[in-house]
N, C-alpha and C positions, 0 to 999 in steps of 0.2 A: 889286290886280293892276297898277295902271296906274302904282302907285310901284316897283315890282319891273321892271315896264318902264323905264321913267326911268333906274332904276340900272342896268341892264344895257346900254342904247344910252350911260349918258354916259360907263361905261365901257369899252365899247367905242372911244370917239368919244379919250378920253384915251390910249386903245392906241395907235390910229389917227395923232393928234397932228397932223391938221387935216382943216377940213369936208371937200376934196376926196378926200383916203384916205376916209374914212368913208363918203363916199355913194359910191365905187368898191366898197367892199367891200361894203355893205350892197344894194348896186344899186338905190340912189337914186339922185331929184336933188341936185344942190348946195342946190336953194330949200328940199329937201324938209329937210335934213338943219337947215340955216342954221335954218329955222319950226322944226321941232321941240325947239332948243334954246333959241330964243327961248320956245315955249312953256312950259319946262320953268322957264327963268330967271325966267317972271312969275310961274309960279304956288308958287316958292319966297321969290319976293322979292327976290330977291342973282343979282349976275351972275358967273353960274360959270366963265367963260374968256374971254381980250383972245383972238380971233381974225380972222386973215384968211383968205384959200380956201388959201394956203400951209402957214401955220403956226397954233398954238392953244396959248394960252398957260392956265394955269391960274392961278385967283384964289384967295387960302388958302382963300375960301368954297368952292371946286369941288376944293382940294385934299381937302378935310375933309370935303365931301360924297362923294368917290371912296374916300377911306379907309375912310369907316365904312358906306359903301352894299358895296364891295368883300367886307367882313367878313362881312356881311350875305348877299349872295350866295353865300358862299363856304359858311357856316352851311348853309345850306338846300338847298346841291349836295351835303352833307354828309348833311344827317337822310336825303333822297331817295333817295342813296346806301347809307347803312345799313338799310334798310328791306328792302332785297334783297339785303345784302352777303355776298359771296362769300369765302370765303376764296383765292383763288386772283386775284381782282381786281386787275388794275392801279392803281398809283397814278396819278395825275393831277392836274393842276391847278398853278397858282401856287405857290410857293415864294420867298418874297421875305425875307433874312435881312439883317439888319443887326448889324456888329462893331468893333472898334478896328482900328486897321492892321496893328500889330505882331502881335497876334494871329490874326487876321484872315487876315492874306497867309500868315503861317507854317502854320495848320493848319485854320482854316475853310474857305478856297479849295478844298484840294486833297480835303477832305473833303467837300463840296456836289458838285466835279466828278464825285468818283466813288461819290455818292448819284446824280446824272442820268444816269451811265452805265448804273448798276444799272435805274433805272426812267426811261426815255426818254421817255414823257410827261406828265416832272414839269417845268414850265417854272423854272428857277433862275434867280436873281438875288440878287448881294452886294452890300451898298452898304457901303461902311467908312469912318470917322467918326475923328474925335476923341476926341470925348464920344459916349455912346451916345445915340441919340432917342426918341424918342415913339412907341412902337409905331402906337397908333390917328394920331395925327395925320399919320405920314408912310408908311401904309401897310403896314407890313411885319409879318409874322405872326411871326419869333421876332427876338430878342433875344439878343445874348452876350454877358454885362455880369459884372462884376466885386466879388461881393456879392450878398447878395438884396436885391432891392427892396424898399424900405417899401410900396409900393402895394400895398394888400391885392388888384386888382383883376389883379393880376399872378400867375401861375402859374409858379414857377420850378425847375427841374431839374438838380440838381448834374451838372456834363460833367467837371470837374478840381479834385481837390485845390489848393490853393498856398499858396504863403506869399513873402512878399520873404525875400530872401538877401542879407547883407551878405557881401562878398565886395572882393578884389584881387587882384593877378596876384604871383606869387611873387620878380618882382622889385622891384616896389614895397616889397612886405614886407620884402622882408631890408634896404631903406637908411631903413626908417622906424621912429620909435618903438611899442613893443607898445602891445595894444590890451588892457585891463585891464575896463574896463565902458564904457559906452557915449558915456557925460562924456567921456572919450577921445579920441574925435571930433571935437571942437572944435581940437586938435593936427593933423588932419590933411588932408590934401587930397582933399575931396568931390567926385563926382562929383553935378550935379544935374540931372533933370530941368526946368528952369523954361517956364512956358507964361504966354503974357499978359503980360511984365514983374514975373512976381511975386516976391512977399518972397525968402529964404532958405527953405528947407523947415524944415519939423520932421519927425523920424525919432522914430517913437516903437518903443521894446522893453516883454519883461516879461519874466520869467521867475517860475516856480511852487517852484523849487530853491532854497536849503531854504527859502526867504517867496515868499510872494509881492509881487514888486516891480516896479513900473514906472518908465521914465528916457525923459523925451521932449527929444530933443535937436537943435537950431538947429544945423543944419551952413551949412557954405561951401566954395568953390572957386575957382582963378581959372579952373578951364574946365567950361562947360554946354552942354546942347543940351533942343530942345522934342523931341526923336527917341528914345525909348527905345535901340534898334540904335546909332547914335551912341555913347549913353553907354555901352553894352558893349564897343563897340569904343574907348574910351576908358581902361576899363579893361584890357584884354587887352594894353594896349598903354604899359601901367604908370604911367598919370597919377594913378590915387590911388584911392579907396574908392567903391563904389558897391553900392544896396540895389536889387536887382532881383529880380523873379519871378523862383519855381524855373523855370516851361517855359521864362523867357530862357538861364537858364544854368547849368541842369542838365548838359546836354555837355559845359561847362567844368569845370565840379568835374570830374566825371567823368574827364575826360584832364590834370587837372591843372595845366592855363591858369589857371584861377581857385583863388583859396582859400577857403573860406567863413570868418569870423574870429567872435569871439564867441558860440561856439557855444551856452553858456551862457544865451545872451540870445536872444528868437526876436523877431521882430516879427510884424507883425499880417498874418491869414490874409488871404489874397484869391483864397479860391475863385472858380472860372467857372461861370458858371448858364446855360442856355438856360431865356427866360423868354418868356412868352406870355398873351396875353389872357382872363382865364375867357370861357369862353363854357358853354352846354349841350353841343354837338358838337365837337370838335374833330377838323378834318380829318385823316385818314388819314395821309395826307402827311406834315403837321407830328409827328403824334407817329412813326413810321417813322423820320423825320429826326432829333431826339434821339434818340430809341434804337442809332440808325447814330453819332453823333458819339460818347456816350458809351462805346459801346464800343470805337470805333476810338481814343478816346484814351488809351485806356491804354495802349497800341503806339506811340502815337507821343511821350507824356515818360513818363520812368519815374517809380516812386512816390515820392510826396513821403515822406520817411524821418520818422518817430514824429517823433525827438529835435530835427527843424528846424521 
């Protein structure tokens, strides 16, 4: 009982984000608050936050103990909870999601916003990344990542069909040479993703019509961006060839702006997952939460078609 304590004042104390919030809210003293994390810090070994009475900073040891004491807590508000569970019960509790940007900003945001509208003592929070992260290490109970995990340790939930789409604006196409297979490419003007200074990309295709074949192909360009958005608007705006997700630019096929080219030739899927930690319990919450994304997104990109 008295590590169940521990976790729940040092997450509190991390809410808080320094000793003097923390002994305001707890109706401590400053000493009382200051000893009790002292004593928590000896009898762990590691000192879990650089603090003043101002601010509290966390050390990855106290990151890592918040993360996975959090889980923890969260677990057993859960079994506690199920025990007498209601059908008619409010959600509550933490909601902490982590996504790409582009993704992210376009249809996670507005989809969490009006998940909290729905259930108002669901605490929300999005963090948007680059690269996705570490669920247990940086706290966060789902995940919307691009592929399933190899971690068996990971529980994942298809939210979106995908696949990239090669695609250009229709007036690039009519002053350029056709696009025959994929080798092709090499003739023309790439639009590229690059992040970190890295190589040229390879673009890999296949098609199952009438063999099955694959063609993994080194593109270039003289114009790039590290921004997905960027490069759409690169193409819309007729600088040359670019392979993006259907939910980037499905609305442009659609009206026309964009072409899809090689239709023949598909590239490689990149379904959306929301993924999550096994546990025994899984919070209320979190699964309500998928279940709301999933269905909301079929309303918001239309279906990714058989033939792409």
């Amino acid at each position: 009982m008295a590590q169940l304590d521990d976790l729940a004042f040092f997450q509190h104390l991390a809410r808080a984000g320094s000793l003097t919030a923390t002994a305001r809210e707890l109706g401590l003293s400053l000493s009382a608050v200051s000893k009790r994390l002292k004593l928590l810090e000896a009898r762990l070994g590691v000192e879990l936050a650089a603090r003043t009475t101002r601010r509290l900073t966390l050390t990855a040891e106290g990151e890592r103990y918040l993360a996975r004491g959090t889980l923890i807590l969260d677990e057993l508000a859960e079994l506690e909870s199920s025990l007498g569970e209601r059908s008619n019960q409010a959600l509550s509790g933490r909601l902490r999601v982590n996504a790409t940007f582009g993704f992210g900003r376009r249809h996670i945001a507005p989809l969490l916003s009006c998940f909290c509208a729905e259930h108002p003592e669901v605490e929300g929070w999005l963090e948007l990344t680059n690269f996705p992260l570490n669920l247990s290490d940086h706290g966060f109970d789902i995940g919307i990542r691009v592929g399933e995990p190899p971690e068996s340790r990971l529980v994942a939930r298809r939210i979106l069909a995908n696949r990239r789409i090669l695609c250009a604006s229709p007036g690039y196409i009519a002053h350029s040479s056709p696009l025959q297979t994929p080798a092709d490419l090499q003739q023309h003007a790439c639009l590229v993703i690059r992040e970190n200074d890295s190589d040229f990309p390879l673009w890999r295709f296949e098609r199952s019509e009438p063999s099955k074949k694959e063609q993994t192909v080194k593109v270039s360009g003289r114009l790039a961006s590290n921004d997905g958005e960027v490069i759409t608007r690169l193409a819309l705006d007729g600088h040359g060839v670019m392979l993006r997700s259907w939910w980037d630019v499905n609305e442009h096929l659609a009206s026309g702006a964009l072409v899809e080219l090689l239709p023949g030739w598909q590239s490689v899927r990149a379904d959306f997952f929301a993924v999550y930690e096994q546990r025994r319990h899984v919070p209320a919450r979190l699964r309500a939460f998928i279940a709301f994304v999933q269905q909301e997104m079929a309303g918001r990109v239309s279906a990714l078609p058989e033939s792409s």
